[in-house]
Legacy VTK file of the C-alpha trace (Angstrom):
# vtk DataFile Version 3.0
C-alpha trace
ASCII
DATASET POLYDATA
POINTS 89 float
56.353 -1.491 -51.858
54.991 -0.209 -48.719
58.053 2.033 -48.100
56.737 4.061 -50.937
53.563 4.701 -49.284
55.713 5.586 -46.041
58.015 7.903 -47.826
55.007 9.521 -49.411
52.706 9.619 -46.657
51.420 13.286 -47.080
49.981 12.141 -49.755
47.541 10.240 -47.865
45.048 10.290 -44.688
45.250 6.217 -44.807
45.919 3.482 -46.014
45.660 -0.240 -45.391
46.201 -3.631 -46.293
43.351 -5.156 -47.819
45.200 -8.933 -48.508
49.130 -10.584 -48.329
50.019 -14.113 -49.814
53.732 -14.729 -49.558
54.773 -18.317 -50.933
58.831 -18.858 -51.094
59.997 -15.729 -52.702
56.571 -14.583 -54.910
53.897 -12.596 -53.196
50.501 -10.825 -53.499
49.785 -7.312 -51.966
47.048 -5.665 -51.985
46.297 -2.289 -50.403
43.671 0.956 -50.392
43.922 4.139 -49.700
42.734 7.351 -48.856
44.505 10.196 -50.423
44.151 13.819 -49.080
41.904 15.041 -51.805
39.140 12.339 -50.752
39.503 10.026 -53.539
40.828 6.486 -52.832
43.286 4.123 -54.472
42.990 0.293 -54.803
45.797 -1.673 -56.441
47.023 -4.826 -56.375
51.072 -5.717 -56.526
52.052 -9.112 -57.548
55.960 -10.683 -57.257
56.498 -13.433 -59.373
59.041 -16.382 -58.076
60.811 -16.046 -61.406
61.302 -12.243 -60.227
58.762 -10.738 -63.093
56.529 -8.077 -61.175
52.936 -6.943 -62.204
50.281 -4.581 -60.778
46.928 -2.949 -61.358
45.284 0.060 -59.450
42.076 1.740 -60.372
41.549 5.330 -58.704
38.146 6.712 -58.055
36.817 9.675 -57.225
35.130 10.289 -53.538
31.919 9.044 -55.170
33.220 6.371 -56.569
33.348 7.438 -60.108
36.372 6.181 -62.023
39.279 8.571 -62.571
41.740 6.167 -63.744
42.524 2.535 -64.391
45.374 -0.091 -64.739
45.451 -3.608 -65.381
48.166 -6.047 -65.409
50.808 -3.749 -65.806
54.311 -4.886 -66.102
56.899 -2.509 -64.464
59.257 -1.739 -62.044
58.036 -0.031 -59.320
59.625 3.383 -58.143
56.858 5.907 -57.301
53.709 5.362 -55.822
51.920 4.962 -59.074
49.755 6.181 -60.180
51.152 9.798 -59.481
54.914 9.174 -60.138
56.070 11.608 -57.054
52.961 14.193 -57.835
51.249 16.008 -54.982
47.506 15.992 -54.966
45.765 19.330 -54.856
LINES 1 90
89 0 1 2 3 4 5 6 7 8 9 10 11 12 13 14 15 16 17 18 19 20 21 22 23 24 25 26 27 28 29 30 31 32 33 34 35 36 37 38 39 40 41 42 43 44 45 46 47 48 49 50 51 52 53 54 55 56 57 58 59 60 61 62 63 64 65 66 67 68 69 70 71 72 73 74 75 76 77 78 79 80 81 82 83 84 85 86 87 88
């Protein structure tokens, strides 16, 4: 999943590891960023060993304030969610 935050780097001034738990062939990931507008992304990214993948992200405004929220999504993972390929303004 980092690649997509490497393919899509304009979209961000940083971004960072926060936590990584690899056991076998399951793993935890968790990462922030800052994205160009000033607001920041959290999100979480979990593998399963049976293969089964789940996330959540919340994204928040520069003060904090909530602009939008996942949890324990099931999907497979393309885009940098949440923007799906979209630029920020």
């Amino acid at each position: 999943m980092l690649h997509l935050f490497e393919q899509n780097q304009d979209l961000f001034t940083s971004w960072f590891v926060i936590r990584y738990e690899r056991e076998s062939d399951s793993y935890l990931l968790q990462i922030g960023a800052i994205l160009q507008d000033g607001s920041r992304l959290e999100l979480r990214d979990y593998l399963f060993i049976d293969g089964n993948r789940k996330y959540a992200y919340q994204w928040m405004e520069k003060d904090s304030t909530l602009r939008q929220r996942s949890l324990d999504r099931h999907n497979h993972i393309t885009a940098p969610y949440p923007f799906s390929g979209a630029r920020s303004s």
